[in-house]
DSSP file (Angstrom, degrees, kcal/mol; ACC not computed):
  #  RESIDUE AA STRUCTURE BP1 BP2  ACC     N-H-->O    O-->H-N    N-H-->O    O-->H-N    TCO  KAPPA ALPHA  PHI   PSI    X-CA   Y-CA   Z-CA
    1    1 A X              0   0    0      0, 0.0     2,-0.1     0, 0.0     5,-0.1   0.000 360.0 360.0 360.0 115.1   -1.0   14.1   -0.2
    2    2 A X    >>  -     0   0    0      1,-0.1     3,-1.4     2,-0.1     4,-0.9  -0.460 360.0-104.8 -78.2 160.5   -1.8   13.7    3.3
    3    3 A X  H 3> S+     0   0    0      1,-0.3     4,-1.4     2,-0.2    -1,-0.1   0.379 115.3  58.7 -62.8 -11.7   -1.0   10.6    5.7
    4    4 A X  H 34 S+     0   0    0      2,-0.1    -1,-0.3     3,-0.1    -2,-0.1   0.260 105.9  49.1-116.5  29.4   -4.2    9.1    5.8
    5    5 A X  H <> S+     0   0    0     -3,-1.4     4,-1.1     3,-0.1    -2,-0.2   0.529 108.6  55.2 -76.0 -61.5   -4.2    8.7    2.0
    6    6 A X  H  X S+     0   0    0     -4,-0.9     4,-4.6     2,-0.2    -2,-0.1   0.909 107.4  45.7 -17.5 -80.8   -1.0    7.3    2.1
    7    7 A X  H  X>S+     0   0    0     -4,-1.4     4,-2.6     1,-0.2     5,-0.6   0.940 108.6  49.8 -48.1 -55.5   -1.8    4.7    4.3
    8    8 A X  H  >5S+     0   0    0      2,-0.2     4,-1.7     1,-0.2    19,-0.3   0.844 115.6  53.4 -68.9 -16.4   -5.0    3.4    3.0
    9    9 A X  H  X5S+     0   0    0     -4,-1.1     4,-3.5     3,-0.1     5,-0.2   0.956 113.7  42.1 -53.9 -67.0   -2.5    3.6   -0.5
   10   10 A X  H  X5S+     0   0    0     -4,-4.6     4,-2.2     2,-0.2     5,-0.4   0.965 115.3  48.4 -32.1 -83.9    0.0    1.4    1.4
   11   11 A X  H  X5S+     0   0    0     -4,-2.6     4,-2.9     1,-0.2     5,-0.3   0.908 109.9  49.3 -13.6 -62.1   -2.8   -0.7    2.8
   12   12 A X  H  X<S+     0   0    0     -4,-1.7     4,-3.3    -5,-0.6     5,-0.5   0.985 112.7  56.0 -63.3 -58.9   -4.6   -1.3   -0.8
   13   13 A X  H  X S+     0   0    0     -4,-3.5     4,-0.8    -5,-0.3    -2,-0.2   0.874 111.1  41.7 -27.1 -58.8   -0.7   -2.2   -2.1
   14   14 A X  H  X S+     0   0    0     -4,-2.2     4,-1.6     1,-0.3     3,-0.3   0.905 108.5  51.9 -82.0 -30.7   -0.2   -4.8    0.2
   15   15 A X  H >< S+     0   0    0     -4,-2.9     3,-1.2    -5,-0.4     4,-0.3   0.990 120.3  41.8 -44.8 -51.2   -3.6   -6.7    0.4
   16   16 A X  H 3< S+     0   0    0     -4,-3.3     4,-0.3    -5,-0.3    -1,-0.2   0.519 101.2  66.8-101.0  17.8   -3.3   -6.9   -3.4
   17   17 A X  H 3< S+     0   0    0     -4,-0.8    -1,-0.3    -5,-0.5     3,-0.2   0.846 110.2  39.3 -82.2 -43.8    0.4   -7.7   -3.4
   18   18 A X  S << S+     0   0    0     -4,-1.6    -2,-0.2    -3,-1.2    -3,-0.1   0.462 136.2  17.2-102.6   7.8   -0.6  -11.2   -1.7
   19   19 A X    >   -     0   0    0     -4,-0.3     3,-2.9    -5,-0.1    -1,-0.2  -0.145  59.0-173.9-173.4  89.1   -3.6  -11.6   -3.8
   20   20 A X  T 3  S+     0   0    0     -4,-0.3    16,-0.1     1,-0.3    -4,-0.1   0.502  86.7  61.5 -65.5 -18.4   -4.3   -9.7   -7.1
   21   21 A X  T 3  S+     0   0    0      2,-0.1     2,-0.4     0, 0.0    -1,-0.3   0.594  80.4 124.5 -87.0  -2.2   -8.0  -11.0   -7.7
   22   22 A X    <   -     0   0    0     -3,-2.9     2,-0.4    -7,-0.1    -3,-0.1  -0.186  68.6-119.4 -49.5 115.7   -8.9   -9.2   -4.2
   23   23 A X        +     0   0    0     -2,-0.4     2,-0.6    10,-0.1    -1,-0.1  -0.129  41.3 174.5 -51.3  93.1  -11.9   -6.5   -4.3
   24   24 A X        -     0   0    0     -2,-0.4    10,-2.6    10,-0.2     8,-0.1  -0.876  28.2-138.5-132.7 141.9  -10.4   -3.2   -3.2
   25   25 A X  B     -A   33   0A   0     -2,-0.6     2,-0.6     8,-0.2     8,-0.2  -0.101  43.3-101.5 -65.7 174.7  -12.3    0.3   -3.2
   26   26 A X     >  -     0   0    0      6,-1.3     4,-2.3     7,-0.1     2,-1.0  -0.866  23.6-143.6 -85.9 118.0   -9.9    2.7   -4.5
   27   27 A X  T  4 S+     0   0    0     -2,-0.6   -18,-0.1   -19,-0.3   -19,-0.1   0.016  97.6  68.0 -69.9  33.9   -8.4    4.8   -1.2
   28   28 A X  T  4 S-     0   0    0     -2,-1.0    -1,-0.2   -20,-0.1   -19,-0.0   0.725 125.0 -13.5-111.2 -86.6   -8.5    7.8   -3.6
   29   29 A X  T  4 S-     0   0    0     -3,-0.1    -2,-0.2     3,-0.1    -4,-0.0   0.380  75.6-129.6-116.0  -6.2  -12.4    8.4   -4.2
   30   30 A X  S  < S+     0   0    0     -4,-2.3    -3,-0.1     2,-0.1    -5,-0.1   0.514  73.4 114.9  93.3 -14.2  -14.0    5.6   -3.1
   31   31 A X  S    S+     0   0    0      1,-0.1     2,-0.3    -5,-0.1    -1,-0.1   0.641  73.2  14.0-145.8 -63.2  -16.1    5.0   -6.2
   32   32 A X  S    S-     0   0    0     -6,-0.1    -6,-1.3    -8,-0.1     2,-0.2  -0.918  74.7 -91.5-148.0 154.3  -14.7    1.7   -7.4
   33   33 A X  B     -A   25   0A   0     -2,-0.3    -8,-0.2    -8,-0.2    -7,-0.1  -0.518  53.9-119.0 -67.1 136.5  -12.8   -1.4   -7.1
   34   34 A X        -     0   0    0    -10,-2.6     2,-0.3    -2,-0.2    17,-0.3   0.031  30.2-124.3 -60.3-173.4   -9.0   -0.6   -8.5
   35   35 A X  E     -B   50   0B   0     15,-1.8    15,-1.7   -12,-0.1     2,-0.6  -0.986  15.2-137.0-133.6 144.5   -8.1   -2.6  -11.2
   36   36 A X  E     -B   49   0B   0     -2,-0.3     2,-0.5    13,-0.2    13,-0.2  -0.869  17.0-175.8-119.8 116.7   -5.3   -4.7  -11.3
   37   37 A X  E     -B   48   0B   0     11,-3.3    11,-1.3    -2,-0.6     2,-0.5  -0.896  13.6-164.7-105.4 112.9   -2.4   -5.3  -14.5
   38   38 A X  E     -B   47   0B   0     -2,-0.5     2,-0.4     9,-0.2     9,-0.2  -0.900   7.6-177.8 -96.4 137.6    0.3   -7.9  -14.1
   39   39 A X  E     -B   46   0B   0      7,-2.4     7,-2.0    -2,-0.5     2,-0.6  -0.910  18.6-130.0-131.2 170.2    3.2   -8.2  -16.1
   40   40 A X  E     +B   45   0B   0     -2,-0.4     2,-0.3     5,-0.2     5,-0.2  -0.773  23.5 169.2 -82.1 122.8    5.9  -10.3  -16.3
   41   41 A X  E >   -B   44   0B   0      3,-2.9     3,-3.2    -2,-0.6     2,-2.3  -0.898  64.7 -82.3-122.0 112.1    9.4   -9.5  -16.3
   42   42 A X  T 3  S-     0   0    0     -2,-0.3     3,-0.0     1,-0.3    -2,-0.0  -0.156 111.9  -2.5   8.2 -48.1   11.1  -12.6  -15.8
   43   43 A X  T 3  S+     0   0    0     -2,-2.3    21,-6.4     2,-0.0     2,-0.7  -0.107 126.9  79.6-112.4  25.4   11.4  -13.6  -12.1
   44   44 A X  E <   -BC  41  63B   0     -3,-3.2    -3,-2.9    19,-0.2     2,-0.4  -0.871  62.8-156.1-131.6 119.2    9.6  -10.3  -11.3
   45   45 A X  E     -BC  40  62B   0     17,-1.9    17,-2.3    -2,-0.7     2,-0.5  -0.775   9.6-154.5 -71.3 143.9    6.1   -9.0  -11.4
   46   46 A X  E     -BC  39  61B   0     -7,-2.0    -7,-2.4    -2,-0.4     2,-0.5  -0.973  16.4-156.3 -82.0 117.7    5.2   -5.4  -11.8
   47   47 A X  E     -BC  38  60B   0     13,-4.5    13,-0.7    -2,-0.5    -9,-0.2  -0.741  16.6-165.8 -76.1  60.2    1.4   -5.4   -9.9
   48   48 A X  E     -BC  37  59B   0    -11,-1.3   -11,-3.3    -2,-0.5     2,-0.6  -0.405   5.9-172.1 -44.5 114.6   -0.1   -2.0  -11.8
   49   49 A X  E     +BC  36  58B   0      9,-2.5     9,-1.8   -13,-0.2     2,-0.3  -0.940  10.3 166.5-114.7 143.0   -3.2   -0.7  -10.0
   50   50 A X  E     -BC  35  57B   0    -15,-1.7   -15,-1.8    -2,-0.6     2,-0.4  -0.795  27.6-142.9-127.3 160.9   -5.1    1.8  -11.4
   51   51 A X     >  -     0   0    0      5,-1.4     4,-1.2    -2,-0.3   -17,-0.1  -0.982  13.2-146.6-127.1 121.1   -8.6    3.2  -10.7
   52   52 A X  T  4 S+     0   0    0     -2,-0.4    -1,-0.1     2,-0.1   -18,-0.0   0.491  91.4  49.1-100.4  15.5  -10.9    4.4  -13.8
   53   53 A X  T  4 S+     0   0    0    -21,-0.1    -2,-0.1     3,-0.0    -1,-0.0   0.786 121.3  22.0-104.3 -68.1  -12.6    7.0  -12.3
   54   54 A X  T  4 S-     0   0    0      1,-0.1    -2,-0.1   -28,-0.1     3,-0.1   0.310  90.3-126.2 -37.3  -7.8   -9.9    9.3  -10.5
   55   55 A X     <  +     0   0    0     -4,-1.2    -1,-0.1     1,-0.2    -3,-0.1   0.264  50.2 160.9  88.3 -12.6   -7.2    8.4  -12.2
   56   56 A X        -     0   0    0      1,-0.1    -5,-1.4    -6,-0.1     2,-0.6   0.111  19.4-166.3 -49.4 141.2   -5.0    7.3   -9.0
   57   57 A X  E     +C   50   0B   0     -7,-0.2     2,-0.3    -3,-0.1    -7,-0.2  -0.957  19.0 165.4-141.5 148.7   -2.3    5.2   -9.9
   58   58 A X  E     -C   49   0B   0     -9,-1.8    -9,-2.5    -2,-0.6     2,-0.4  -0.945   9.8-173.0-143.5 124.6    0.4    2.6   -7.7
   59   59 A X  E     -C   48   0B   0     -2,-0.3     2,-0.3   -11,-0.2   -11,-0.2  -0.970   2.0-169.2-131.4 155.0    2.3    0.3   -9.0
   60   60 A X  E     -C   47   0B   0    -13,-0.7   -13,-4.5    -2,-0.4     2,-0.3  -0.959  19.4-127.1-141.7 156.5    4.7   -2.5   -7.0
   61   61 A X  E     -C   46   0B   0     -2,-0.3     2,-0.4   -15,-0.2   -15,-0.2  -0.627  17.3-167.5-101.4 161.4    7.3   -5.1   -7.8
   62   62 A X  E     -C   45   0B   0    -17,-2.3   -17,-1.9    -2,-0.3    -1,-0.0  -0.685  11.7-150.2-142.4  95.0    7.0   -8.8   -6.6
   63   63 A X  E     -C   44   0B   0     -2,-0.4   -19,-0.2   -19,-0.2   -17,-0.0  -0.177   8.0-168.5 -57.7 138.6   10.1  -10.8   -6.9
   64   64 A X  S >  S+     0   0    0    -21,-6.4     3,-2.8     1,-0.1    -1,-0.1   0.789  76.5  70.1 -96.7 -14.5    9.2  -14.3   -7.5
   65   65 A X  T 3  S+     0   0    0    -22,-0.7    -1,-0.1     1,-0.3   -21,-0.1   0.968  98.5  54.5 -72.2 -38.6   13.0  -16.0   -6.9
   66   66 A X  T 3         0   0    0      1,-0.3    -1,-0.3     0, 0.0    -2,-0.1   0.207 360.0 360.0-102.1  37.5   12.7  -15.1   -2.9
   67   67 A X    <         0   0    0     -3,-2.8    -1,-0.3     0, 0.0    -2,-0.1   0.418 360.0 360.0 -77.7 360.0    9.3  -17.1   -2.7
């Protein structure tokens, strides 16, 4: 995977780390907005995003106790 793949991964992570209903293409193909799953695990999120045409997948954790 090259670096400017990465980044725009990185990028998409963080946007939708501070706001999960945000519209963001998928830096993969370009095609669609990701889609975004949260689940709970007690003071922790898991943020899954996934994209349903390329298949590109990220997922990040978001502690809630050091909010």
């Amino acid at each position: 995977m090259n670096n400017g793949i990465v980044n725009k991964r990185i990028e998409a992570a963080k946007i939708l780390a501070m706001n999960s209903i945000e519209n963001v293409i998928c830096p993969e193909c370009h095609q669609i907005f990701l889609k975004v799953q949260d689940v709970a695990i007690n003071l922790i999120i898991e943020r899954h995003l996934s994209c349903d045409i390329c298949g590109a997948y990220n997922a990040l954790r978001i502690n809630l106790s050091k909010k």
